[in-house]
C-alpha positions, 0 to 999 in steps of 0.5 A, spaced: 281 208 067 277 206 061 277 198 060 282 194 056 279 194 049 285 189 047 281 183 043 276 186 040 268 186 040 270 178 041 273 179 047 268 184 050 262 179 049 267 174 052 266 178 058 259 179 058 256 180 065 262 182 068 264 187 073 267 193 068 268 198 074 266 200 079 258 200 078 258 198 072 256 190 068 257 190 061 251 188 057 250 185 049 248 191 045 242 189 044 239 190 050 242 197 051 237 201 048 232 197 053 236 198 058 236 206 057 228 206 055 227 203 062 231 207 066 229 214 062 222 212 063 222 212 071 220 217 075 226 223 076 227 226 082 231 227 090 234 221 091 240 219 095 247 220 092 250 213 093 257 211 093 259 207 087 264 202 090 259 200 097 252 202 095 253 206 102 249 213 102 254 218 102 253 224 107 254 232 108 259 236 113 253 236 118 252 228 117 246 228 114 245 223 107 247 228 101 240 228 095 240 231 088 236 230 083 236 223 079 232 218 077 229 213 081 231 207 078 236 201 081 238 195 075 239 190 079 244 185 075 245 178 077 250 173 075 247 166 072 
């Protein structure tokens, strides 16, 4: 389900730093192209699939960790 954009822009930066889903923190617009250029810059390659609600790795029918192709970049957000 897409966020609640009642409120306009004003009650978007109200809401920065916040939880937007699960996974995903809301950021000021400025900073989204930083945010890309570093997670595009990393190293790509076979990483864990994690599942985004526990952080937990997700595993396959022989229960084993599933990897796939991706980039080898964890944001970490912190609230302050």
């Amino acid at each position: 389900m897409p966020p609640d954009l009642s409120g306009g822009e004003a009650a978007g930066e109200a809401m920065l730093g916040k939880r937007a889903s699960s996974g995903c923190v809301r950021v000021h617009k400025s900073q989204i192209q930083t945010i890309h250029r570093a997670v595009t810059a990393a190293d790509r390659g076979i990483v864990p699939v994690l599942d985004t609600r526990t952080g937990k790795p997700k595993y396959d029918q022989n229960g084993k960790i599933r990897y796939e192709s991706g980039y080898k970049t964890i944001v970490i957000v912190e609230e302050y």
